[in-house]
matplotlib code that plots the C-alpha trace (Angstrom):
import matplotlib.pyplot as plt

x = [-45.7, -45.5, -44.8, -43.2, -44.1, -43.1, -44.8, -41.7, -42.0, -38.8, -38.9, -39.1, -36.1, -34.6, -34.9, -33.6, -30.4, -29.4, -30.2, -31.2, -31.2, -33.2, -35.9, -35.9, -36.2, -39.3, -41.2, -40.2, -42.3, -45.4, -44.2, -46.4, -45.3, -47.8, -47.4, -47.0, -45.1, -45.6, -45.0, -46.8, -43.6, -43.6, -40.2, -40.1, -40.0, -37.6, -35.1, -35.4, -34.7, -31.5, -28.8, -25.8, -25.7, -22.0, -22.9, -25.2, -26.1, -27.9, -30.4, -31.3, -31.7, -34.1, -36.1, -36.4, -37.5, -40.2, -41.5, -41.6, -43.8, -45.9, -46.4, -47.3, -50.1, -51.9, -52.1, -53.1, -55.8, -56.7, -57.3, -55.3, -53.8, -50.0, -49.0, -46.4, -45.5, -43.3, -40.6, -40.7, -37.4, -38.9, -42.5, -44.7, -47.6, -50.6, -53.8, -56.5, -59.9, -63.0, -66.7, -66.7, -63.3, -59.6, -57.7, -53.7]
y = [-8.5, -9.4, -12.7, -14.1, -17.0, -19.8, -17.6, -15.9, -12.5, -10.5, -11.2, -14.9, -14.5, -12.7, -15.4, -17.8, -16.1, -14.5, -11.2, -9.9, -5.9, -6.2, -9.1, -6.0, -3.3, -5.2, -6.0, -2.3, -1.4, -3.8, -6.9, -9.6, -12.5, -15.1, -15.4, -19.0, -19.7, -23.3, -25.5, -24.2, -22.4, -18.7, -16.7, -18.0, -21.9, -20.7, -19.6, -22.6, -24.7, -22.9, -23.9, -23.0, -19.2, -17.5, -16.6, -18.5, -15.3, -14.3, -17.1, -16.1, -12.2, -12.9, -15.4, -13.0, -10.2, -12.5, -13.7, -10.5, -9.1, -12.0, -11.4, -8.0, -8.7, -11.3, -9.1, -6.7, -8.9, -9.9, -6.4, -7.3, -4.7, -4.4, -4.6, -2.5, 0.0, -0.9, 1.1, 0.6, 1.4, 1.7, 2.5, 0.8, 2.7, 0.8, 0.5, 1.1, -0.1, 2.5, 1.2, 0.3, 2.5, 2.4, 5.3, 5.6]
z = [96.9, 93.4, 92.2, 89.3, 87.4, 90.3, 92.6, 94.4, 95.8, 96.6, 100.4, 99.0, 97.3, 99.9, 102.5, 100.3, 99.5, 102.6, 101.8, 106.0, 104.8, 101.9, 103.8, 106.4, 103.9, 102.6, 105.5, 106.4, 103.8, 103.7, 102.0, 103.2, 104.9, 104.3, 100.3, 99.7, 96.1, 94.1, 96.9, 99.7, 100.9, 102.6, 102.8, 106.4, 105.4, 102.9, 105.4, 107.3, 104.7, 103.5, 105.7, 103.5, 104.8, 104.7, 107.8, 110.2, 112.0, 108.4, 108.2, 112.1, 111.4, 108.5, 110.6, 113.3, 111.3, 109.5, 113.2, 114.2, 111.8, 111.7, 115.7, 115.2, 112.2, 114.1, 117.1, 114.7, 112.9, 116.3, 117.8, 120.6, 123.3, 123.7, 127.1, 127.6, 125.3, 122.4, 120.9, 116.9, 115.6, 112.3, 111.9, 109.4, 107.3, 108.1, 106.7, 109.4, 109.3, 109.9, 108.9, 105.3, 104.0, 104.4, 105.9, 105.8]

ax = plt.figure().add_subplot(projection="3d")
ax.plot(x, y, z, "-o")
ax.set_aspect("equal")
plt.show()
């Protein structure tokens, strides 16, 4: 979730170059989806605008995997029920919320 001096984080750069396994490997392991760099653009809006993928199928995995997580946090954010149960091929560490602290 770091960002460098234009305000791109890895899965920034990731959408922008076509690189699916390492976008995955991020949101895998927390990266958030909703940084915004310069111009207002998230890793999403970055992988819609690059349309000269080697493979079309890559700008399509990347998008998924960013819609996907961005479902699950707002049903997250929104405490809302799944319903039917969902099989997570890989997991994700969340941070839950109790009272006042943070528990992992």
């Amino acid at each position: 979730n770091e960002v460098n001096t234009s305000g791109y984080t890895a899965l920034i750069w990731a959408g922008y170059w076509g690189k699916a396994d390492i976008a995955r490997m991020l949101i895998q392991h927390g990266a958030k989806t909703d940084v915004e760099d310069h111009q207002g653009y998230t890793a999403l809006k970055w992988t819609e605008l690059n349309k000269s993928f080697s493979n079309p199928e890559t700008g399509v995995a990347i998008k998924t995997t960013i819609e996907e997580r961005i479902r699950f946090e707002d049903w997250r954010d929104q405490g809302m029920p799944l319903e039917k149960p969902v099989t997570v091929k890989h997991p994700l560490t969340l941070k839950l919320r109790t009272s006042a602290s943070f528990v992992r």
